[in-house]
N, C-alpha and C positions, 0 to 999 in steps of 0.2 A: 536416531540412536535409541536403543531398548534402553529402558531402567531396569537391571537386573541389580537382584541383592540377595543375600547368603546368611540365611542363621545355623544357629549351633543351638540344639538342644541335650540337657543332661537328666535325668532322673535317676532315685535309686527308693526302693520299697524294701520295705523288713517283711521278711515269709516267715508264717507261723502255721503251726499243721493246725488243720479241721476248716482254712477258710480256703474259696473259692481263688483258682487261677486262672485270670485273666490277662491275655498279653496279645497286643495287635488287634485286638477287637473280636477275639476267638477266647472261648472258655475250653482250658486243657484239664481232662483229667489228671488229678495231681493229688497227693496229701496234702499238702502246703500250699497257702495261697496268701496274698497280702495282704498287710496292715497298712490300711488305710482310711481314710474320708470319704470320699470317692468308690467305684469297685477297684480303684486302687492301680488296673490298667498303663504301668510306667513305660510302655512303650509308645503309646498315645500321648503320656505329658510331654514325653522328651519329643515329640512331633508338635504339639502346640506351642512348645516352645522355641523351638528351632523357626516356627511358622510365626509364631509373633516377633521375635527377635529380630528376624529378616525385616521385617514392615514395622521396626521400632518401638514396638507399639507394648513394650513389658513384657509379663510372663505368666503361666498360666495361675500363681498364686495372686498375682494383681485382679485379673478375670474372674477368678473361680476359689474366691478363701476359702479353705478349711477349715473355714469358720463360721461358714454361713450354712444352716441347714438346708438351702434348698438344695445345696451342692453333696450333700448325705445318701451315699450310696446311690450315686447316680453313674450311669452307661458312659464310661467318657468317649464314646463316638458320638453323642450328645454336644459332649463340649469341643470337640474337632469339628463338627461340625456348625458351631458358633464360632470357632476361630475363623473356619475359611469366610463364615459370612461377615465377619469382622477388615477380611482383607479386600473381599469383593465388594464393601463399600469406602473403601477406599481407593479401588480400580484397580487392583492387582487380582494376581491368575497364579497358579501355582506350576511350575516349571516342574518339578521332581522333589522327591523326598526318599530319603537313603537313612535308615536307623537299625543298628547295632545290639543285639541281646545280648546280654554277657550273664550266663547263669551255667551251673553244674547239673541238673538231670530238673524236670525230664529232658530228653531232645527234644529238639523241635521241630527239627527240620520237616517230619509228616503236617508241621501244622502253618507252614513259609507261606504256601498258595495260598489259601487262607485268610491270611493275615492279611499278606497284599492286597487282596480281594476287599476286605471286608474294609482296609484303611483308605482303600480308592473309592470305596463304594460311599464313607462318610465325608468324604473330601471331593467329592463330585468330580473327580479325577479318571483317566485309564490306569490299567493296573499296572501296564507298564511302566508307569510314574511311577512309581511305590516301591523298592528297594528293603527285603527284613532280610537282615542276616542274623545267625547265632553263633555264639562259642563259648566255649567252658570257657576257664580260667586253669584247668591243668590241676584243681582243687587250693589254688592260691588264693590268698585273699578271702571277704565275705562273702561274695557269689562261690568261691570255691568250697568253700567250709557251710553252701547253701542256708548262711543266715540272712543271704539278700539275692535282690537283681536288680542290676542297673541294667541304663540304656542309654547313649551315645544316638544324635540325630542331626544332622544338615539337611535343609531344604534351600532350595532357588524357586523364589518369586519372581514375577516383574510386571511393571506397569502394564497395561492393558494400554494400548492409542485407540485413541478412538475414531 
């Protein structure tokens, strides 16, 4: 019997115009880009943490404080890429990861392949594991009224037999 297991990752970032946007591991030209510790990248926490959560193992503020300078403007395909090597010594493998953009402009969708690419490429994955979808909000809400963007993420891991 496979050990399969299911987490849920959430993030959400406050945009403010003049900084850089980054989302999925792709820098999109934009006005607005996040506040943050980190480049701020909330499509990536909400994957670390979907990825820890599965493997129990906490969340990416337990891993990665906001408090700790080394963690200061750093690439988070960096720290995805510490997660997986965090699950892989545990003997888990990652099965697929599926995460949700919920923001008002820009689109994204020219920047979807991309993403997938670049989040398979720091998760040592195929890209076809790797699931970005986007959508407004219909101007509802903080992503609608573009004071933020969340991001919604499940992954399946499972034990490795060896």
């Amino acid at each position: 019997m496979m050990n399969f297991r299911i987490g849920h990752g959430y993030d959400v970032h406050v945009l403010q115009e003049g900084l850089r946007l980054v989302l999925g591991g792709v820098e999109i030209p934009y006005t607005k880009g996040f506040v943050a510790h980190s480049d701020g990248d909330v499509a990536i926490h909400a994957i670390c943490d979907a990825l820890l959560g599965a493997a129990a193992l906490g969340d990416i503020g337990l891993h990665f404080p906001d408090t700790s300078a080394e963690f200061g403007g750093i690439d988070s395909k960096i720290l995805l890429h510490r997660v997986v090597a965090l699950l892989k010594e545990r003997g888990y493998a990652i099965g697929n990861v599926d995460c949700t953009i919920r923001m008002q402009r820009p689109k994204l969708r020219p920047y979807i392949d991309q993403m997938r690419h670049a989040l398979a490429d720091a998760m040592g994955v195929d890209d076809d594991r790797v699931s970005v979808k986007a959508t407004t909000t219909e101007h509802l809400g903080f992503e609608g009224r573009e004071e933020g963007v969340s991001v919604s993420a499940v992954a399946l891991i499972y034990k490795v037999e060896s």
